[in-house]
C-alpha positions as MATLAB code, in Angstrom:
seq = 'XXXXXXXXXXXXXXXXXXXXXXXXXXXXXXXXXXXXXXXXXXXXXXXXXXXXXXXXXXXXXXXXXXXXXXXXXXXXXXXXXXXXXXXXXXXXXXXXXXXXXXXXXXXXXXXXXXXXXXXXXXXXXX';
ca = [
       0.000    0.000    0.000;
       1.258    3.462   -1.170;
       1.339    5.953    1.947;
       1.307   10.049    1.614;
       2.778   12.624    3.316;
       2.331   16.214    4.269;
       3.602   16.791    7.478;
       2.115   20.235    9.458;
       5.869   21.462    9.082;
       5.482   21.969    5.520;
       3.100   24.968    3.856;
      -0.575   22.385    3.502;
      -0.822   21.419   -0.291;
      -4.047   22.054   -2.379;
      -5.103   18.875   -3.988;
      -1.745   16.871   -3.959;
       0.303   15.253   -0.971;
       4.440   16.308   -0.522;
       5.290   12.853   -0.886;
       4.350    9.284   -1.169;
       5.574    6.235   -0.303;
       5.548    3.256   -2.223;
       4.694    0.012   -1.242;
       6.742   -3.119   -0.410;
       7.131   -4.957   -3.899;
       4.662   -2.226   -5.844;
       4.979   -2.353   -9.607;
       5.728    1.075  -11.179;
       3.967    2.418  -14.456;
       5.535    5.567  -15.880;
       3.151    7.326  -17.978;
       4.242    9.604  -20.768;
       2.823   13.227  -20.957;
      -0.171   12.871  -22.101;
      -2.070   15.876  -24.179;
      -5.515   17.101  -25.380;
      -5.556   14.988  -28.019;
      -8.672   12.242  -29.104;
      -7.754    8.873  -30.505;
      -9.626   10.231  -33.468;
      -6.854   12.985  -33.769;
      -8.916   15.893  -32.687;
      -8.071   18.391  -30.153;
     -10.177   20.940  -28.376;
      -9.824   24.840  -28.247;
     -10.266   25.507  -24.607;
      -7.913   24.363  -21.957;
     -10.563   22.111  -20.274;
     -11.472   20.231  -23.091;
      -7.883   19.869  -23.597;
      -7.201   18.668  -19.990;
     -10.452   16.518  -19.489;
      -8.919   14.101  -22.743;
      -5.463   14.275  -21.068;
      -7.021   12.804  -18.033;
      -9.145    9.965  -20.164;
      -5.907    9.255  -21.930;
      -3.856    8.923  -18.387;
      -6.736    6.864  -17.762;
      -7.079    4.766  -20.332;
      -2.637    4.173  -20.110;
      -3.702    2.921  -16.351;
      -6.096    0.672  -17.567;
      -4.132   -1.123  -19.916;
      -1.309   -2.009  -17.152;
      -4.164   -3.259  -14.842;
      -4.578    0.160  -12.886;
      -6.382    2.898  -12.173;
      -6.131    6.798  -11.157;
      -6.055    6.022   -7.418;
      -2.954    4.210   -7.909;
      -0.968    7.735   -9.622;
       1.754    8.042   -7.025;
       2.691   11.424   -8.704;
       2.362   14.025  -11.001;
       4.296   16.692  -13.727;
       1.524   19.399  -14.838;
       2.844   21.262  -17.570;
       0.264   24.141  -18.729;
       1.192   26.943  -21.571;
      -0.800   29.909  -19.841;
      -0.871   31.084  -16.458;
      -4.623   32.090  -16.597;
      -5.238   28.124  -16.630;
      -4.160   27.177  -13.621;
      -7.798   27.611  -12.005;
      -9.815   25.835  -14.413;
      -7.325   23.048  -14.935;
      -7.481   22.211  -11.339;
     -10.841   22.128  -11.672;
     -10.905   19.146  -14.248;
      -7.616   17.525  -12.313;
     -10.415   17.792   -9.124;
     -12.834   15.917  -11.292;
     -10.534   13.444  -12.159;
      -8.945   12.316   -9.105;
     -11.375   13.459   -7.205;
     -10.028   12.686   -2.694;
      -7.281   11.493   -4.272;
      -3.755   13.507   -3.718;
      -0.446   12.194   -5.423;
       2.572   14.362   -5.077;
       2.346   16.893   -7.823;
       4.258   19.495   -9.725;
       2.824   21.860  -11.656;
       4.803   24.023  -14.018;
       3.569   27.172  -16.649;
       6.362   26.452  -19.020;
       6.428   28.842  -22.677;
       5.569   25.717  -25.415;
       4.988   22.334  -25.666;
       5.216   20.190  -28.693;
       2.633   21.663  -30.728;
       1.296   24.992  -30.538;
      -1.972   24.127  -29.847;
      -1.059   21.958  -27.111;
      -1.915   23.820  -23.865;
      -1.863   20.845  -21.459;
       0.508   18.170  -20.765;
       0.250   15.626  -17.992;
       2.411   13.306  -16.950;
       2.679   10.401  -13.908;
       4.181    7.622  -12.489;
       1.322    4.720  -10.755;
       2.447    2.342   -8.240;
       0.374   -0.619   -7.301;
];
């Protein structure tokens, strides 16, 4: 069983835990950044259309190795705009939901594609 930490000696997180501990024998899935993008190629405008796939794509990666969100041990958030950052946690909210990983989120100046605005990326431990 994965344990989390954020000790009352460290500023309380929003959302995420300071750290986590993995499990005796857990495997470890190391999921690429995932972006906005449908399997049908499309991508969405907005930012939480773009982040809402990102999280059905992390999900979908999960499923295939036998796991699921609750077993994300943490994640890299990697947004293009500052303005964002509110309505992306909203949708990370949605898809995690009590669940709080150790996290890092970064405004960074490009990703891949210019249209890219989102970019998630996690390691799961089960």
């Amino acid at each position: 069983m994965n344990k989390a930490f954020s000790p009352p000696t460290v500023a309380t997180p929003t959302g995420y835990s300071h750290g986590v501990e993995l499990g005796a024998n857990a495997r470890i899935v190391y999921v690429a950044g995932q972006v906005g993008t449908a399997p049908d190629g499309s991508i969405a405008k907005d930012i939480r259309g773009q982040a809402t796939q990102a999280w059905k794509n992390i999900e979908n990666v999960l499923a295939a190795a036998g796991m699921e969100l609750k077993d994300i041990v943490k994640i890299n958030h990697y947004l293009t705009r500052k303005e964002d950052i509110a309505a992306y946690r909203e949708v990370r909210g949605k898809a995690l939901g009590s669940h709080q990983p150790a996290s890092t989120l970064l405004v960074i100046s490009a990703l891949a594609r210019e249209d890219f605005l989102v970019e998630v990326e996690c390691v799961a431990a089960k």
